[in-house]
N, C-alpha and C positions, 0 to 999 in steps of 0.2 A: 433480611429475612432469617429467621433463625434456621441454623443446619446442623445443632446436636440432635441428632431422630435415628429413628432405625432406617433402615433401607425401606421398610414398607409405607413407612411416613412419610419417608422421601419420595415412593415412587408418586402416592399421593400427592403430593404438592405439585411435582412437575406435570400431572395429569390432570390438574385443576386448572393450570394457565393456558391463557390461549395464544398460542405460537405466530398466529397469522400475520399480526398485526397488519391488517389491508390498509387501512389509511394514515397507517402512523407516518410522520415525518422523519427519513432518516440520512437527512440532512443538515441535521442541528448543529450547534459551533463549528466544528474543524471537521464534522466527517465530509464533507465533501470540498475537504482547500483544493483538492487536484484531482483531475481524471484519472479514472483505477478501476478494471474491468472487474467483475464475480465477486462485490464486497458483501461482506459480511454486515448482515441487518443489522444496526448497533441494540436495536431492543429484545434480539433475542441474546446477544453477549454482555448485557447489562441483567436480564432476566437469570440468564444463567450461572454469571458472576454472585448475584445474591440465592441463589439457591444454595452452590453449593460452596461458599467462602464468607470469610467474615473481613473484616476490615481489619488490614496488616498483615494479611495474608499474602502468599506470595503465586501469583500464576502465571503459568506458562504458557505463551503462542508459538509453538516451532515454525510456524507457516503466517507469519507473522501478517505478510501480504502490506498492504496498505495503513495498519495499526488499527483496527476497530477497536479490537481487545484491549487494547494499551488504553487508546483516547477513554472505552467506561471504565478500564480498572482505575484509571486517573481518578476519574470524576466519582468514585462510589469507593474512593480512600482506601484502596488494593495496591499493593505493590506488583509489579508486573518486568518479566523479561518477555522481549519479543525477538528473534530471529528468523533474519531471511537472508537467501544469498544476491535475493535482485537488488543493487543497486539504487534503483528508481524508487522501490517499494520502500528501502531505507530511509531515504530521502522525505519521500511522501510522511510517513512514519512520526520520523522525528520531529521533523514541522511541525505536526498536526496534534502534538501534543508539548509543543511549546511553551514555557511559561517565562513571560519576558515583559518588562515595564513597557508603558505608552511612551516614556519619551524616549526610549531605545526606538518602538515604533516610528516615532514622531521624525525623529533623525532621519531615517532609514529612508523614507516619501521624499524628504527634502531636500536627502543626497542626492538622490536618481532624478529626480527635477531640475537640478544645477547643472546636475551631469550631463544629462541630455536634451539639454532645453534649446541646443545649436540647432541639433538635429531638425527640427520643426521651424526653422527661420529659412526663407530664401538662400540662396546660393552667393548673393553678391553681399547678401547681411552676415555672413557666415564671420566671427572673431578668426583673425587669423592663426590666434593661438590653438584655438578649439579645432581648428582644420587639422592643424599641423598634427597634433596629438593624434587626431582621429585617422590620420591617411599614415600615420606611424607606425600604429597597431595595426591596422588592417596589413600592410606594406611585409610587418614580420611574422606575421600570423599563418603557418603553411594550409590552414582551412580553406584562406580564400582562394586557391587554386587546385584544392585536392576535387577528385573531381564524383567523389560520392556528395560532397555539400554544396558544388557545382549545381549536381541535378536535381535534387531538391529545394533550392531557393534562390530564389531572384536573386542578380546581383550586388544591386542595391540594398536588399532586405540581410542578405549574407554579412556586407560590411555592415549593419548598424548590427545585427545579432552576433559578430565577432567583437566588437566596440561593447556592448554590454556585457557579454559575457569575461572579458577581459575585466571591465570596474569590478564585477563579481569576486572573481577570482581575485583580487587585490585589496578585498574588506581582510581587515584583521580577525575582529571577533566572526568566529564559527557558528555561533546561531543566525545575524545576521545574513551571513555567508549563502547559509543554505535557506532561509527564509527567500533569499534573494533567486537564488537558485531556480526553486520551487517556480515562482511566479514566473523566471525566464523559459523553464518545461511548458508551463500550462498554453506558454502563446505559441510554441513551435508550429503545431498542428495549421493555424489560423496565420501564417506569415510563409509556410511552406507552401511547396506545389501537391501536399498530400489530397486524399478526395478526403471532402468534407462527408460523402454520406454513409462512411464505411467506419469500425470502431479499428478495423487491423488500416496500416498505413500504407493505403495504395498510390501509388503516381497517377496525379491527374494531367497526362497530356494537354488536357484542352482547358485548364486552369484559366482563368482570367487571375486579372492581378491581386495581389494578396495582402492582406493589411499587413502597417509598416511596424516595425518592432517598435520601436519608438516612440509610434501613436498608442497602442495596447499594453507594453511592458508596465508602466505606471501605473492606469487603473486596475490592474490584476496585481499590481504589488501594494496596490491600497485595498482590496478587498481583501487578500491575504490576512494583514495588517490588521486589519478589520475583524477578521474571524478568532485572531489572537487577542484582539484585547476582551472579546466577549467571552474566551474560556478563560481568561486571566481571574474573571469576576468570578467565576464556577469552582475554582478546583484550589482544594490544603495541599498549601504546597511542600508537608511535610512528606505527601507520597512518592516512592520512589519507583520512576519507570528508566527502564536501560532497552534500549535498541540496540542492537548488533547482528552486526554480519556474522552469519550460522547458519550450519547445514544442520538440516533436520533428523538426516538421518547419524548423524555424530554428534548429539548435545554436549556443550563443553559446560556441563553442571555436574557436581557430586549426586551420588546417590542420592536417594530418600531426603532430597533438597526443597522440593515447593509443595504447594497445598493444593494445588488444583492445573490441569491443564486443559487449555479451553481454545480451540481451532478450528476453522474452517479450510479440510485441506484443500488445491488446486483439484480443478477439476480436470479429467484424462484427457487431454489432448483437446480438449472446448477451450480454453481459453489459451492461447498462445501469448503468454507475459511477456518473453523477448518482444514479438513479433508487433507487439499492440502498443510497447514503448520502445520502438525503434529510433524514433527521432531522438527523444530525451538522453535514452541509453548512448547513441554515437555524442551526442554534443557533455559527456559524462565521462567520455573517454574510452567508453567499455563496449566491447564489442558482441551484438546481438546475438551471434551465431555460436558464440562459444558458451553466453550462457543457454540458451536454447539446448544447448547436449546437456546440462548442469541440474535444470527443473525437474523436479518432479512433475510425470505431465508433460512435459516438454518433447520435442522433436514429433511432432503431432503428424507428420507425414511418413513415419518411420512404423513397419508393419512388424516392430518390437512394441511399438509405445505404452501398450498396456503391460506386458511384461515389466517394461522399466519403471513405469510406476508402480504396479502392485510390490517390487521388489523397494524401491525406495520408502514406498510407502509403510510396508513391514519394518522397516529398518526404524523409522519414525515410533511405529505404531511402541518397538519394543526399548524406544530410549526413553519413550514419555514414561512406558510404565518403571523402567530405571530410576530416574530421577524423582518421581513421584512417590508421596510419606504413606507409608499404609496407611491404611484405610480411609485416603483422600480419594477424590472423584476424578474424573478426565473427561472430557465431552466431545464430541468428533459429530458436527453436523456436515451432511452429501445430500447429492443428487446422485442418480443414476444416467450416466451420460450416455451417447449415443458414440461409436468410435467406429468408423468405417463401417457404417451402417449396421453395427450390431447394438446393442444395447448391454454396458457392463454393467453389473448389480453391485454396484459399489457399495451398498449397503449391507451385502453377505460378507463383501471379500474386507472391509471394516469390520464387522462383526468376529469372525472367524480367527484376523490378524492379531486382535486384543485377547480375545481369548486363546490362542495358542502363547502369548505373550506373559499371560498370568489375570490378566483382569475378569473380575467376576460384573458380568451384565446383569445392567440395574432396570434398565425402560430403555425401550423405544418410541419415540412420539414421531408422527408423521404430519407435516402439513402440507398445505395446496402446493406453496410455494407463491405466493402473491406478494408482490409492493419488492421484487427483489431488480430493477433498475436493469432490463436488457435481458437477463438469465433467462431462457425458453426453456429450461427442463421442464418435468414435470413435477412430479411430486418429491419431498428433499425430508431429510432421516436427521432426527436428533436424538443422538446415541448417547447416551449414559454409562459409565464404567466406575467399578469400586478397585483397587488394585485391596487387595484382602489380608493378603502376603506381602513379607518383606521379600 
């Protein structure tokens, strides 16, 4: 879409599109390789992206989240930097905008198939070799008696999720690595004693038995697999995306560096990131509770929470216009959340933040909020900014 226009052409165009998209699919290749709470609609950040960027342009996600941005700037020939400091969301991230041969694929199904193909035979069929190996690892592994992974999974489910997680951790190549990874996150939920009908990871005492990691690891590292070779066929792969770990509110970019920043920040204390990737995060190394003080948003029981976000969130609002090239654009789509029963107007304290910041307001578009997968707010704000000034 062309984006040499005045500001008044511009507003025009963004007020000619329709934001809603109710039935659109947004699902397509990789956005949904793994579960990831509050995502970002990929066709309003693909809509967006050609509004206000052209192809080799460079934008920016500080709030990087699950990669929506990354996977259309990929696909729609943008170069892109994404940052975030969760872990999980890195993870997710990088995967999901993967670009890697079928027979690396190919490899990859065939190793974990050989590797765990013991695991599904009898007890008395078991190779002796494949025992020994297996009760090895499990044997030096301090998980299996530490007693936080105790309470959350079965015994037997524990040792085969310590047994793969170990092959994991012992692939060489790093995109396999975390490909692998990925797939071993996405079965946690479905192998733990967590409840199945809650998005945050509750204990379900009265659990019945839980599928075996070993039966599910595979087909989830073959649909993986799967969602990689179909953006493999989609995307030049002369564009260049970078993921890293970044606080939003300290961009580690020069001045007047990219062409556009395009984000959907965390929502105030609705969505608790730690809390909703607990599983993932402990079997990652990293522990829930210390980044929960870290988010923006975070520590959602704390009768600071809006204070520490509106302040992180300033901090953000005034790095983007930093590193942002005059007279490039920035886009900041909200909800207005509900936070101990009050209602913050997150769409003022946005508004307010950019323009004390330096940016001149371009449009605000409002829609329903529909096809947005779990989100109950109400109505959700896409903000437009021109930064005007150096």
């Amino acid at each position: 879409m062309k984006t040499m226009c005045n500001d008044m052409q511009l507003v025009n165009i963004i007020n000619d599109q329709d934001w809603e998209f109710a039935e659109a699919d947004t699902q397509y290749l990789t956005h949904n390789i793994h579960r990831y709470s509050g995502k970002f609609i990929p066709q309003i950040a693909r809509k967006v992206i050609e509004i206000l960027t052209q192809e080799g342009d460079i934008i920016l996600d500080p709030y990087n989240g699950s990669g929506t941005t990354m996977l259309e700037a990929l696909l729609t020939g943008r170069n892109a930097i994404g940052s975030d400091i969760n872990p999980l969301a890195l993870l997710i991230s990088e995967v999901k905008c993967t670009l890697i041969n079928s027979e690396e694929l190919d490899w990859l199904v065939t190793f974990f198939e050989e590797k765990l193909s013991f695991l599904n035979i009898k007890d008395d069929l078991f190779l002796s070799q494949d025992r020994e190996e297996f009760e090895k690892i499990i044997q030096s592994d301090i998980r299996f008696e530490n007693e936080w992974f105790k309470k959350w999974f079965e015994p037997e489910n524990l040792k085969e999720l310590i047994f793969i997680n170990t092959i994991i951790k012992d692939l060489q190549k790093e995109d396999l690595k975390k490909i692998s990874l990925l797939a071993f996150s996405q079965i946690l939920r479905r192998t733990s004693r967590a409840h199945s009908g809650y998005p945050n990871v509750m204990f379900d005492k009265n659990a019945g038995p839980k599928a075996r990691p070993s039966k599910v690891f595979i087909p989830e590292l073959i649909k993986i697999t799967n969602m990689l070779r179909s953006l493999n066929k989609e995307v030049d792969t002369s564009t260049n995306i970078l993921i890293k770990y970044g606080d939003a509110r300290n961009i580690e970019l020069n001045n007047n560096s990219v062409d556009a920043v395009i984000t959907h920040p965390p929502y105030i204390g609705s969505v608790p990131y730690a809390e909703y990737g607990l599983l993932s995060l402990m079997w990652l190394g990293e522990d829930p509770k210390i980044l929960d003080k870290t988010l923006t948003g975070g520590q959602r029981q704390s009768k600071y929470v809006v204070d520490r976000f509106t302040e992180g969130y300033s901090q953000m609002i005034n790095e983007s216009f930093r590193v942002l090239k005059p007279n490039k654009y920035a886009f900041f789509m909200v909800g207005n959340p509900v936070v101990k029963g009050e209602l913050i107007d997150l769409e003022k304290i946005t508004l307010d933040h950019a323009i004390d910041a330096g940016f001149t307001h371009i449009t605000t578009v409002t829609r329903k909020g529909q096809n947005r997968r779990a989100n109950k707010m109400g109505e959700e704000f896409l903000l437009f900014f021109k930064k005007t000034r150096a």
